[in-house]
VOTORRO-154887 format. One record per residue: z, y, x of N, C-alpha, C, O, CB in turn; residue in three letters. Coordinates in steps of 0.05 Angstrom, whole numbers, plus 5000, padded with zeros to 4 digits. Glycine has a CB too. Layout:
ZYXZYXZYXZYXZYXALA;...
//
This chain:
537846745170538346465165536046345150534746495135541046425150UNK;535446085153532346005143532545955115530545925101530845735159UNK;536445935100536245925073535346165060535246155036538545855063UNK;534546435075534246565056531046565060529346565043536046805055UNK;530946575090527846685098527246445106528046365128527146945121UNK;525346285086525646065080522845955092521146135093526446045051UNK;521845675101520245655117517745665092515445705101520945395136UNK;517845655074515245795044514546125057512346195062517545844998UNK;517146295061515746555061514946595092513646805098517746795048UNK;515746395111515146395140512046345136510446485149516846145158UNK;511546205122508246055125506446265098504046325096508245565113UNK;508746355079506646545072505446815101503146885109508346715043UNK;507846895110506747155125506047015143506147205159508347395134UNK;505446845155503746695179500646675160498646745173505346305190UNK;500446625142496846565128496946805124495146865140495846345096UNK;497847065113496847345100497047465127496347695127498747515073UNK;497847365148496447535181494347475190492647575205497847505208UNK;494747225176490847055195488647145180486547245189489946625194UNK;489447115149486747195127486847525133484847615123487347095086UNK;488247685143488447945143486047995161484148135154491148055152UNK;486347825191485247835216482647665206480447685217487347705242UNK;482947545192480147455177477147595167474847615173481047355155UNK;479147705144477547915132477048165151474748235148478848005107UNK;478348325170477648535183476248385202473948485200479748725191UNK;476048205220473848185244471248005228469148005239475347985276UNK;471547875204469547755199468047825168465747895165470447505203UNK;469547795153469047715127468848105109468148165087472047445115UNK;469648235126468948475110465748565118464448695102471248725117UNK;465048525136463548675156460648495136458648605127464348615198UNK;461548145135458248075120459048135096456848175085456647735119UNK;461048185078460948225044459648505048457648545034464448225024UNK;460448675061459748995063457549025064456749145045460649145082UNK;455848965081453348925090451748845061450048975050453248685114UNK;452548675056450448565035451548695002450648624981450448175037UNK;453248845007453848994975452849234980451649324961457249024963UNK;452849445007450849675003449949595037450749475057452450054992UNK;447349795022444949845050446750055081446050075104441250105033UNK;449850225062449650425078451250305102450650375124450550695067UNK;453250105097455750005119454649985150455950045170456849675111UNK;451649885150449349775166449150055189449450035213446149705144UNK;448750245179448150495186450650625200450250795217447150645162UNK;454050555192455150775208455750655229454950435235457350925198UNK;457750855248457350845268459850565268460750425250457351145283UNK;460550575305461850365308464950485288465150405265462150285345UNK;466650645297469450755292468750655264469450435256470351115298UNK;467350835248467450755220467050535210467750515186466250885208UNK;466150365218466150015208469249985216470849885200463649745229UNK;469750045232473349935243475650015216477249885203474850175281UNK;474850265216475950335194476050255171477950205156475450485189UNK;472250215171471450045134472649865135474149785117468349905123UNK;472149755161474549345151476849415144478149295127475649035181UNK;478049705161481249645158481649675129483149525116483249865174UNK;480149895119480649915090480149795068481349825046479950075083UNK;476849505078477649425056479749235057480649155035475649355044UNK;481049125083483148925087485949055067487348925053483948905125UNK;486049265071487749435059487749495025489549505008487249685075UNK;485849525023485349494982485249174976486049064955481449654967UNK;484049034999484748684983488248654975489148584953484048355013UNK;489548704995492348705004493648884984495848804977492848815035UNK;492849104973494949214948493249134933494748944927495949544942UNK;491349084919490248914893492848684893494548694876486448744899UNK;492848524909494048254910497448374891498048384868494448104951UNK;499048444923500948514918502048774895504148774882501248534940UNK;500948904895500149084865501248984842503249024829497149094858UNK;498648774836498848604803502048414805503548354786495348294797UNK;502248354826505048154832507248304826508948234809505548054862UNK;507448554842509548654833510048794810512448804806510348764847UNK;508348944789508348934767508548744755509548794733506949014762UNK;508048454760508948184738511848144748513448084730506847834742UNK;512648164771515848164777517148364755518548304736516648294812UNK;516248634766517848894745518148754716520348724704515549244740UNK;515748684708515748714677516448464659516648474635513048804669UNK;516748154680517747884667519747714687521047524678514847684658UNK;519947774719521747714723525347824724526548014734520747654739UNK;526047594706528847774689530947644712533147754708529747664644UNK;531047474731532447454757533347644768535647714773531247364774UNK;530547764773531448064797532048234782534248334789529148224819UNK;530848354755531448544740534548534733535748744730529748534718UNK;535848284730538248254717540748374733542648484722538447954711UNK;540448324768542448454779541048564807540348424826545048274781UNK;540748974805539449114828539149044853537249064869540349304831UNK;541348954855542848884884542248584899541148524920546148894878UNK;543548454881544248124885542247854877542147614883546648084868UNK;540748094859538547864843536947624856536247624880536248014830UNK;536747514845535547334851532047324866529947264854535947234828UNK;532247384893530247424904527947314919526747414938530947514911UNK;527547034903525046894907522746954907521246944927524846744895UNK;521947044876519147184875517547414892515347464902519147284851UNK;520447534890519847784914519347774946517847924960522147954914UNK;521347544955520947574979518347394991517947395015523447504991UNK;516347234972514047124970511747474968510747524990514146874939UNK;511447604955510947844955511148024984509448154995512647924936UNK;513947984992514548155011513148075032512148225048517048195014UNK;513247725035511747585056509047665064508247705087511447335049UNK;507347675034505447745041504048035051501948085062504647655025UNK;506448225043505448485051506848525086506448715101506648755024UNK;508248335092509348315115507648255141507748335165511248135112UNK;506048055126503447895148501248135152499648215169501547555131UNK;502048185124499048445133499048685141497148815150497248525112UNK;502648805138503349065155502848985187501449125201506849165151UNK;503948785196504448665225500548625236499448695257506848285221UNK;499848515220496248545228495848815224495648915246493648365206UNK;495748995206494349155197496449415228495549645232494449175154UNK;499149315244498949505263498449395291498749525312501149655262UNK;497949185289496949055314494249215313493849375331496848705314UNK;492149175292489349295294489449635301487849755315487749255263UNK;491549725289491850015292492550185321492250415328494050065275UNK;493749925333494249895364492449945376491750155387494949675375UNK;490749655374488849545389486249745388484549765406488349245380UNK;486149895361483150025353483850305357482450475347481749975318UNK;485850385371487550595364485150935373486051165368490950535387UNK;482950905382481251125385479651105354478351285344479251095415UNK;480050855343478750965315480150955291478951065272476450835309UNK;482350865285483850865276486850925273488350925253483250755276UNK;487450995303490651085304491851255292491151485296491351175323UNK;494151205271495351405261498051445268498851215270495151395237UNK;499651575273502651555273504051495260505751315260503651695275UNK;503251725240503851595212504451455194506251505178503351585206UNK;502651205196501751005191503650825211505250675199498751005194UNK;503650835232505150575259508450685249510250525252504050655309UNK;509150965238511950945225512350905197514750895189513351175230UNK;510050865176509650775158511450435157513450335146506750825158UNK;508750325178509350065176511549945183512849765172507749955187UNK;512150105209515250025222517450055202519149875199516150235248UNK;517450255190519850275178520150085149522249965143520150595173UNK;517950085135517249925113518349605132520449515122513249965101UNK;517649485150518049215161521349235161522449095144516449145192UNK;522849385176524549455185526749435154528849305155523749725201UNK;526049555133527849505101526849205085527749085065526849815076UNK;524649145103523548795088525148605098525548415083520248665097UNK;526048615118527348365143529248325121528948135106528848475181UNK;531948555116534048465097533448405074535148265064535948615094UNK;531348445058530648235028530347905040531347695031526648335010UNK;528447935068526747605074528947575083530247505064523647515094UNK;530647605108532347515113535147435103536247215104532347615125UNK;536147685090538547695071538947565042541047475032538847945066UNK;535647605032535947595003536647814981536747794957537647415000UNK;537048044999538848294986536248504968533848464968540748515018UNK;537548684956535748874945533048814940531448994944535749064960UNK;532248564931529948534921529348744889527448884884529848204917UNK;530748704881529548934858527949244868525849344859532549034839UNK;529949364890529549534899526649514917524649654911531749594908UNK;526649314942524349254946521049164931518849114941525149134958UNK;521949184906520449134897519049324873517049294858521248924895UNK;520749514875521549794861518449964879516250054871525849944873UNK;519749954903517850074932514249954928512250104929519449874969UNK;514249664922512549684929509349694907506949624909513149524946UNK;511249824886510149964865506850224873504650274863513450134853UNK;508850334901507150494907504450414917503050584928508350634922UNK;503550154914500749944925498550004907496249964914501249564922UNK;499350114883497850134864495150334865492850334856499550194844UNK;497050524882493850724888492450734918491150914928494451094883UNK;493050484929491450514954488550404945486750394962492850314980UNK;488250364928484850244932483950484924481850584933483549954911UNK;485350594907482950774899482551104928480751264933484150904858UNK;484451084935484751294963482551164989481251275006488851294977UNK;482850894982480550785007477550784999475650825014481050445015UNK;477550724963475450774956474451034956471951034957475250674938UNK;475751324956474951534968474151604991472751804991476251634965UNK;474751465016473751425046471251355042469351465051475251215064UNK;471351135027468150965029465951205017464051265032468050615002UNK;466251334990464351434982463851624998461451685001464551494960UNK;465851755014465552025026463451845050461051885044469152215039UNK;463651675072462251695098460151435080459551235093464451625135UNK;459151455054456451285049455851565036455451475014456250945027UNK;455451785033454252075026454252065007452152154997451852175032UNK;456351964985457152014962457052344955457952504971459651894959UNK;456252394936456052744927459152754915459352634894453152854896UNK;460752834924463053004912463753094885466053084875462853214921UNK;461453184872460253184845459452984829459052984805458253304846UNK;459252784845458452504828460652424800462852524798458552204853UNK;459752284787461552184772463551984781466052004778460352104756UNK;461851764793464151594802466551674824468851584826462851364813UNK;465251894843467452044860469252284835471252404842465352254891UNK;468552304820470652434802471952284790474352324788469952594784UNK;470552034777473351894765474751834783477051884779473251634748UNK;474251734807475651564820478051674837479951564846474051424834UNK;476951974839478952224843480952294832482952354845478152424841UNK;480852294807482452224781484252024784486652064788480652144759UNK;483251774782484551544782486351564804488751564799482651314784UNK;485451604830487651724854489551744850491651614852487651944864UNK;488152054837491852264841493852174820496252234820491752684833UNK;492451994797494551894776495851694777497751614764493751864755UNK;494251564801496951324800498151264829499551064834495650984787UNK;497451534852499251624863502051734853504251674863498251754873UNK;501551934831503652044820505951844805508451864806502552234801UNK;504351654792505351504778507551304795509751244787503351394764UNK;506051194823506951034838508851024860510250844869505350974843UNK;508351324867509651394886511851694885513651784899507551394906UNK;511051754867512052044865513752104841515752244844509752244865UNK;512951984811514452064786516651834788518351814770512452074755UNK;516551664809518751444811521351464831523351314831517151194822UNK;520851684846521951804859524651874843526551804857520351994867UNK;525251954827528652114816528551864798530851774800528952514797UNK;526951684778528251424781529751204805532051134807526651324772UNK;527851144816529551024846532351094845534450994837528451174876UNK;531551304858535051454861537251504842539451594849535051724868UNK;536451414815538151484794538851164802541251134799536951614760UNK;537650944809538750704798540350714834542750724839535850404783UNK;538150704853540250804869543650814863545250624864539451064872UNK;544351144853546351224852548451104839550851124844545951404848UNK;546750894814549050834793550050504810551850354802547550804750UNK;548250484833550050254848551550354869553250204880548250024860UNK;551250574877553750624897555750644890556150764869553850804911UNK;558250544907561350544918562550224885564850204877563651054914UNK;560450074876560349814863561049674878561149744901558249724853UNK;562049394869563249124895560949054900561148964923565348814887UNK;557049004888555548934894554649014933554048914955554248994870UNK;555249384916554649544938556149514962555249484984554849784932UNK;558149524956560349494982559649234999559949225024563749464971UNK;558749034985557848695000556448745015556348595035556448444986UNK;553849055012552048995031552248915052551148715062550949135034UNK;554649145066555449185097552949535106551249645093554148785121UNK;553949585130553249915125550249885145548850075152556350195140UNK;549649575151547249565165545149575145542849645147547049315183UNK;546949465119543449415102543349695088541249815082543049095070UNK;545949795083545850065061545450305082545350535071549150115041UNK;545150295106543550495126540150445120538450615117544450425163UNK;539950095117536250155120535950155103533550115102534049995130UNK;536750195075535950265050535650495042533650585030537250185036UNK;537950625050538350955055535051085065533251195053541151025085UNK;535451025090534451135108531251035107529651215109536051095132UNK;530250805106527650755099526450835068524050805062527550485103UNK;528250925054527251065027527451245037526051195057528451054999UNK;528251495041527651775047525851875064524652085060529551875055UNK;525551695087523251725110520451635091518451775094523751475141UNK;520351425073517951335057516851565038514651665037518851085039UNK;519251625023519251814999518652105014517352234998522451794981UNK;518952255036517152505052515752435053514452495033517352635074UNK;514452265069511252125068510052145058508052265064510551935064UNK;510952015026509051994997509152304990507252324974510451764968UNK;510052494991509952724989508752995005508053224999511652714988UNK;508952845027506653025043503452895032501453025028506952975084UNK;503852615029500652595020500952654994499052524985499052295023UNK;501752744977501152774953499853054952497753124943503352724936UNK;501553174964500153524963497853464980496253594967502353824979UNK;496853394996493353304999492153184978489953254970492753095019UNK;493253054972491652894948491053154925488753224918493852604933UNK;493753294913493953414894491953624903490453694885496753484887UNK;491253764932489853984935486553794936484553934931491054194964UNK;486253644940483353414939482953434908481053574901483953014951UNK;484553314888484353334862483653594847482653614824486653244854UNK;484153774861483954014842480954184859479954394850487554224843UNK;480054034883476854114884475753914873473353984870475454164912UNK;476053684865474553574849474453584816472853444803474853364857UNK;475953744807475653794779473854004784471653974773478153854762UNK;474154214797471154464796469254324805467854454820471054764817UNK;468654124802466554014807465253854781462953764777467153844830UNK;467553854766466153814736464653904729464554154732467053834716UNK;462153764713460954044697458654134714456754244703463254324695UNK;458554084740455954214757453554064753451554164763456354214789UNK;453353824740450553764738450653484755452553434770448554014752UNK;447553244748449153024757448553074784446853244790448452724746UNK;449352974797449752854829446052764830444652644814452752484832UNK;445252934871442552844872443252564886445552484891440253054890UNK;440752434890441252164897442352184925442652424931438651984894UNK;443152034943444952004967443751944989441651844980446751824963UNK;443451945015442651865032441851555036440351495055443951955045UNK;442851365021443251045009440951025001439550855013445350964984UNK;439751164980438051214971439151134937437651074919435651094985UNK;441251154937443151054915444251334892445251544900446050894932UNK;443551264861445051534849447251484853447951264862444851614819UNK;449551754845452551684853453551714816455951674809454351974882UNK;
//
């Protein structure tokens, strides 16, 4: 109904699909270019990629800082899990909505350089638990709980980048930023995990809960658990990535790079 999914968050996810489709066919490719010498040099696949990713770190930068200012001052949604008051959020949700729906149209369309599965059930299922916040108004706290986990995609994309510009492994900035990774993966996606579910639990078989109806408390169910394996199979990559980059402390600085850039 358009009172909930309201023609504001219609025209937000209509502009965060176009600026999405913006920045990946246009606007990454000249910022890139002209911030390093190496973007110039790779091949075709990997520019497809570079845009997707940096389209993808603009998009959790944004939504990131938002939903941390939701968590930590909007006292609407905080006030009731379920029922709250879900304006701020579903403006939020809008925007990560326009840019899941671009970001798998490109994944489609580019799909020899970019296709993941992964990723196309990533997005699906994430869209699939958004419809009932934009639509319903429901579980905005919770949705907004989720999308906590935004916090460490830049720095996982900024690991792509250093790796195919011949970043040394050993470098400093590929170690902090290795660091930075796995910590606010953990933080974001993983140590939030048995919170979720504790707040979860203390709303089931409630009159809030029971209002859902068993369509929304199936995609809630069920799009957290399919999300939450996910974030857990990548974490143990990440966690086994993190722990060759600490023996890498200590070796001495990084020679200069193929860029012709120190790292």
């Amino acid at each position: 109904m358009m009172s909930a999914f309201s023609k504001l968050n219609l025209g937000v996810a209509v502009s965060s699909f176009a600026i999405s489709q913006l920045l990946f066919h246009v606007l990454s490719s000249w910022i890139s270019a002209r911030v390093t010498s190496g973007f110039s040099s790779l091949d075709q696949k990997k520019k497809i990629e570079w845009n997707s990713r940096t389209v993808s770190s603009f998009h959790a930068l944004l939504v990131g800082v938002f939903c941390l200012y939701i968590l930590m001052y909007d006292e609407a949604v905080n006030a009731d899990h379920v029922w709250g008051e879900p304006s701020t959020v579903q403006l939020n949700l809008a925007i990560t909505s326009g840019y899941l729906i671009s970001d798998l149209l490109l994944i489609i369309f580019y799909w020899n350089a970019i296709g993941d599965i992964y990723f196309v059930i990533h997005h699906l299922v994430a869209l699939y638990a958004y419809y009932f916040v934009l639509e319903r108004g429901l579980l905005a706290y919770f949705a907004n709980f989720r999308l906590l986990a935004e916090i460490s995609t830049p720095f996982v994309n900024q690991r792509w980048f250093y790796e195919v510009l011949g970043y040394s492994k050993a470098s400093k900035s590929n170690i902090i930023n290795g660091l930075l990774m796995t910590i606010t993966f953990f933080l974001g996606r993983i140590i939030v995990i048995p919170i979720y579910y504790a707040k979860v639990a203390a709303e089931v078989g409630t009159e809030a809960f029971d209002r859902l109806g068993l369509a929304a408390q199936s995609a809630w169910f069920i799009s957290s658990i399919i999300l939450d394996i996910m974030n857990l199979k990548w974490m143990v990559r990440i966690t086994k990535g993190c722990y060759k980059v600490i023996c890498l402390i200590g070796h001495g600085e990084a020679k200069a790079n193929k860029n012709g850039k120190y790292n």
